[in-house]
Short mmCIF file of the C-alpha atoms (twelve columns), coordinates in Angstrom:
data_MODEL
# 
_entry.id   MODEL 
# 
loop_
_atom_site.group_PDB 
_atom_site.id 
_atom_site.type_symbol 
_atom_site.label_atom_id 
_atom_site.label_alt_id 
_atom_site.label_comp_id 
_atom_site.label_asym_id 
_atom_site.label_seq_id 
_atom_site.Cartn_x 
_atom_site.Cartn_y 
_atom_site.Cartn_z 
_atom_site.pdbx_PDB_model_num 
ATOM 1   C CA . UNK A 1   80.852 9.664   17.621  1 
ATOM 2   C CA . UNK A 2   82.366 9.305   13.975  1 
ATOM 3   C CA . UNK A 3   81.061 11.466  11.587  1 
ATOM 4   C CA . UNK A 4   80.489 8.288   9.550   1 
ATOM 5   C CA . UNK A 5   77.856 6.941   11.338  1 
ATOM 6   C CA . UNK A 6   75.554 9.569   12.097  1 
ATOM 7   C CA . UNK A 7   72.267 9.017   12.737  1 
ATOM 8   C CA . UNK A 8   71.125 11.078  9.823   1 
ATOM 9   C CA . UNK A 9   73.299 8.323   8.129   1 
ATOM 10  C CA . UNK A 10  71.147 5.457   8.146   1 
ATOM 11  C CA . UNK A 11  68.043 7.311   6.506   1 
ATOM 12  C CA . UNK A 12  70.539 8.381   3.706   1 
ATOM 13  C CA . UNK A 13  71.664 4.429   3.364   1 
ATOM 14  C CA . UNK A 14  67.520 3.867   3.477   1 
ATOM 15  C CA . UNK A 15  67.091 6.459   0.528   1 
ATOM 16  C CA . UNK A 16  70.445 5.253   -1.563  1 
ATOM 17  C CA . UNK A 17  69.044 1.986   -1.460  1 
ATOM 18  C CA . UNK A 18  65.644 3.020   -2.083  1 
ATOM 19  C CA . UNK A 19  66.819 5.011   -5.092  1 
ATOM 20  C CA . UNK A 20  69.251 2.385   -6.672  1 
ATOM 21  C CA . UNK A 21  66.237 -0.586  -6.445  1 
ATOM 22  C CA . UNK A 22  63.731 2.210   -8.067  1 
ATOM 23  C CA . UNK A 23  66.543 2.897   -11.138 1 
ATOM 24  C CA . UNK A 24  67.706 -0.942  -11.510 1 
ATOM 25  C CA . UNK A 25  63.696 -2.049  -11.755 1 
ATOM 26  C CA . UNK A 26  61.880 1.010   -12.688 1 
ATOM 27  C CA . UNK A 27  61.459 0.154   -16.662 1 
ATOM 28  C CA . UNK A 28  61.192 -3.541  -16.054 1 
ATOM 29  C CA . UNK A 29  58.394 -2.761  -13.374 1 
ATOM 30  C CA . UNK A 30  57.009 -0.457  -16.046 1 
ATOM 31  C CA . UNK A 31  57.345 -2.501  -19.121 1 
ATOM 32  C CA . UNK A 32  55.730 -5.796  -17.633 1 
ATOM 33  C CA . UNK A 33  53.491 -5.245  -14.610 1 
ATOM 34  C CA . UNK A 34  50.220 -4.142  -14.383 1 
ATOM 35  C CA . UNK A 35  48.787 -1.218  -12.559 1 
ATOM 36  C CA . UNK A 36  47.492 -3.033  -9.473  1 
ATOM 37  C CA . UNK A 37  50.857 -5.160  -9.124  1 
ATOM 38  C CA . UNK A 38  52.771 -1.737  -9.174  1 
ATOM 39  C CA . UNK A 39  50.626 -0.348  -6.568  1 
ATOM 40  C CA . UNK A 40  51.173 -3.433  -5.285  1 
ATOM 41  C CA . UNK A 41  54.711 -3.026  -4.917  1 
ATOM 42  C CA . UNK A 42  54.478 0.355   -4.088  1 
ATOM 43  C CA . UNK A 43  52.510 -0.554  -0.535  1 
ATOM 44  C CA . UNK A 44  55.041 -3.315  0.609   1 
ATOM 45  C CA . UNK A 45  57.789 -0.770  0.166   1 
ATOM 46  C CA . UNK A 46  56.013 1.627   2.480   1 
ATOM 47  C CA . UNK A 47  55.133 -1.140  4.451   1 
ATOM 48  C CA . UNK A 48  58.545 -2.223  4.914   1 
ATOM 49  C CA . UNK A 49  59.775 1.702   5.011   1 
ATOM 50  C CA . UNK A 50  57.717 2.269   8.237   1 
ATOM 51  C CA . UNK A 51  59.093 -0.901  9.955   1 
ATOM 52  C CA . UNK A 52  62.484 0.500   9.534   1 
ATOM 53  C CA . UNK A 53  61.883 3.779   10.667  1 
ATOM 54  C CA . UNK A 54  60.020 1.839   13.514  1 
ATOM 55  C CA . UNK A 55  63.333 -0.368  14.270  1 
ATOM 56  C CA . UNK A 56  65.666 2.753   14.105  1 
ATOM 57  C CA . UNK A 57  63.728 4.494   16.678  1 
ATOM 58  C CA . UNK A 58  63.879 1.117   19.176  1 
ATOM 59  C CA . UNK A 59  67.234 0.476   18.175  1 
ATOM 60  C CA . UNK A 60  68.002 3.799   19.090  1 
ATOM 61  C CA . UNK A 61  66.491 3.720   22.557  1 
ATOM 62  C CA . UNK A 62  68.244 0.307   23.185  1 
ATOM 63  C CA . UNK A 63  71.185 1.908   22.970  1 
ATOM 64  C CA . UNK A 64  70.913 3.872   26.481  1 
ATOM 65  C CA . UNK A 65  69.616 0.990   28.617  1 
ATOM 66  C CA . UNK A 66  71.047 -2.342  30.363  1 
ATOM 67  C CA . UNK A 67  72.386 -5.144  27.852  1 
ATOM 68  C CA . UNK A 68  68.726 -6.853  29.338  1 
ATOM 69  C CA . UNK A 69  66.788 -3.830  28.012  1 
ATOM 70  C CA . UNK A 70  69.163 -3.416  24.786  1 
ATOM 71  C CA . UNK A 71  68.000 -7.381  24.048  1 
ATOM 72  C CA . UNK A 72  64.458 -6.740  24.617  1 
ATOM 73  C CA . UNK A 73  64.120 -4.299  22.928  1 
ATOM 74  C CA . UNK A 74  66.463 -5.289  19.837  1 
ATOM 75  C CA . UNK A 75  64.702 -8.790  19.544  1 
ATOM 76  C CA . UNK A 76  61.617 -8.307  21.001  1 
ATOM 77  C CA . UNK A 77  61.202 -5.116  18.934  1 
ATOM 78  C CA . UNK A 78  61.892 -7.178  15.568  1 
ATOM 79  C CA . UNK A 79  59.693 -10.001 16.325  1 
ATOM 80  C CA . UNK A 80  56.449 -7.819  17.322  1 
ATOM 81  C CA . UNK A 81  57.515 -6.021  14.047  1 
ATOM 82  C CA . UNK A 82  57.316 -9.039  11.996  1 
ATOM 83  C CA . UNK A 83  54.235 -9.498  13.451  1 
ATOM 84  C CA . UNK A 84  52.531 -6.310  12.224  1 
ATOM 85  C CA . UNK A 85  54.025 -6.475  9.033   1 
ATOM 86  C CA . UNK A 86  52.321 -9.650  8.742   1 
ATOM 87  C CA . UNK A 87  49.031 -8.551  10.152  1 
ATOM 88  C CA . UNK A 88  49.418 -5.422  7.774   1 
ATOM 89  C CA . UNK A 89  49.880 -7.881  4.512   1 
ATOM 90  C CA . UNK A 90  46.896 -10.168 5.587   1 
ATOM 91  C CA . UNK A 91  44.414 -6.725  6.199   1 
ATOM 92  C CA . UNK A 92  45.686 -5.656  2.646   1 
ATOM 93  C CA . UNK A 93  45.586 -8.444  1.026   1 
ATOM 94  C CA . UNK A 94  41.958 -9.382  2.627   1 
ATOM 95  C CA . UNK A 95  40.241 -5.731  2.639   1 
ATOM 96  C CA . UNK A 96  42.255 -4.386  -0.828  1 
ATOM 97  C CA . UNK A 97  42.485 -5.149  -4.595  1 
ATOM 98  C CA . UNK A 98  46.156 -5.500  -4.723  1 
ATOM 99  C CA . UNK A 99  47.865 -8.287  -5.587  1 
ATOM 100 C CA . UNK A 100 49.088 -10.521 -3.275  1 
ATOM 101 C CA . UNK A 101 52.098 -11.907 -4.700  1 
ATOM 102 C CA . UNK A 102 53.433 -8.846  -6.060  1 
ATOM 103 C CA . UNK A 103 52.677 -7.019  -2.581  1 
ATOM 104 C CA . UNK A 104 54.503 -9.923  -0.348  1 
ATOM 105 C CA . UNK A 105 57.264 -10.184 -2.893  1 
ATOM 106 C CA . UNK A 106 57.803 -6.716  -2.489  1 
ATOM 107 C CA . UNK A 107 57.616 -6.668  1.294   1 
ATOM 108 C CA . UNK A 108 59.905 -9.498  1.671   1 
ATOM 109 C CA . UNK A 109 62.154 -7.941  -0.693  1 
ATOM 110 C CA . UNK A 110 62.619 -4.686  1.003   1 
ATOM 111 C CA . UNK A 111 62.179 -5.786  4.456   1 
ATOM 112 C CA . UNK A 112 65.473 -7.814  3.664   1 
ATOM 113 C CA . UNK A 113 67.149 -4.944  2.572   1 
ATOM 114 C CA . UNK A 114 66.268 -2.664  5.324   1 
ATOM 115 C CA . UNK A 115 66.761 -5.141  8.067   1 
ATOM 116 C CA . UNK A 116 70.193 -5.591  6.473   1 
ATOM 117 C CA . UNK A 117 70.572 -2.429  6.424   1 
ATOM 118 C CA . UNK A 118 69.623 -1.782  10.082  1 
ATOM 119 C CA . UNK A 119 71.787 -4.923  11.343  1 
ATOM 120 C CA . UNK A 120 75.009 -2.962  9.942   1 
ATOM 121 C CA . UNK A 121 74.206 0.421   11.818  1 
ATOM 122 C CA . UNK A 122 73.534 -1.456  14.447  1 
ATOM 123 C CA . UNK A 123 76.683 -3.395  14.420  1 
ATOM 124 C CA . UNK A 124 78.494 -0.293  13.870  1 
ATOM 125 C CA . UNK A 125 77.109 1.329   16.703  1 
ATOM 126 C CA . UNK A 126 77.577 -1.323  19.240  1 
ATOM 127 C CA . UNK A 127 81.437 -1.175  17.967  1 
ATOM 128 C CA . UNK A 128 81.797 2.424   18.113  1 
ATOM 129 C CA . UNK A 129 79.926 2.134   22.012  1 
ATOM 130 C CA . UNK A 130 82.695 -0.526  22.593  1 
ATOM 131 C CA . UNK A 131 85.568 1.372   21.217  1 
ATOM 132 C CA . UNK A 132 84.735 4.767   23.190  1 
ATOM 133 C CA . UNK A 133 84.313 2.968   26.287  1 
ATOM 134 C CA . UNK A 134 87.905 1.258   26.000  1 
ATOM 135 C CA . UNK A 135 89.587 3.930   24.122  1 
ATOM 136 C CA . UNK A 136 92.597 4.490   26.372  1 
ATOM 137 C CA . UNK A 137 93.213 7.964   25.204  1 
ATOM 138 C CA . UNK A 138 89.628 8.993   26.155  1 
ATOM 139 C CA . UNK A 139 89.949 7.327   29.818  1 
ATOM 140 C CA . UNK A 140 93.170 9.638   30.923  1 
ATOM 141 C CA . UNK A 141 91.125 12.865  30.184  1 
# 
């Protein structure tokens, strides 16, 4: 496996993107938002954190079975994900103070950047599968 794309890899993407989005907005967020809207904010990013550690860990798993099993577990892992996401935000926003628009713009907003973020590891895996299986050099031995 390339050094590259390690595992560890993707949780370092996770945190460089976490990081960069906390610097870029951090005094905007500060200067013109409220308390609740920043805790707000604050619970869709752990909200959307959690569903990519979540999709990792399948993703990871799919990687090791059938191309059936890789599919279900792909697709059908990011579609019953989107659906506790979205039972998460309705609980919250139902059973908490926070606000809702700030907490679904935030979810939205970083469940776009992690899934994007998962989608390229993922790509890159599947390539790296695909070029170890029909690397000629690595069939003679």
């Amino acid at each position: 496996m390339d050094s590259k794309f390690k595992d560890g890899t993707f949780f370092k993407y996770l945190a460089y993107s976490s990081l960069l989005v906390i610097v870029l907005a951090s005094y905007p967020v500060y200067k013109y938002f409220s308390t609740v809207q920043i805790n707000s904010i604050i619970a869709g990013y752990f909200i959307s954190l959690l569903n990519a550690f979540i999709g990792f860990k399948l993703n990871t798993m799919a990687f090791s079975r059938s191309t059936k099993s890789f599919m279900v577990l792909v697709f059908g892992g990011m579609g019953i994900r989107l659906i506790i996401v979205i039972l998460l935000l309705v609980l919250l926003i139902y059973f908490t103070s926070l606000d809702s628009l700030s907490l679904v713009g935030s979810v939205f907003f970083f469940y776009t950047l992690f899934i994007s973020i998962e989608i390229y590891f993922l790509h890159r895996k599947q390539l790296q599968a695909k070029n170890h299986k029909t690397d000629p050099v690595l069939t003679e031995k």
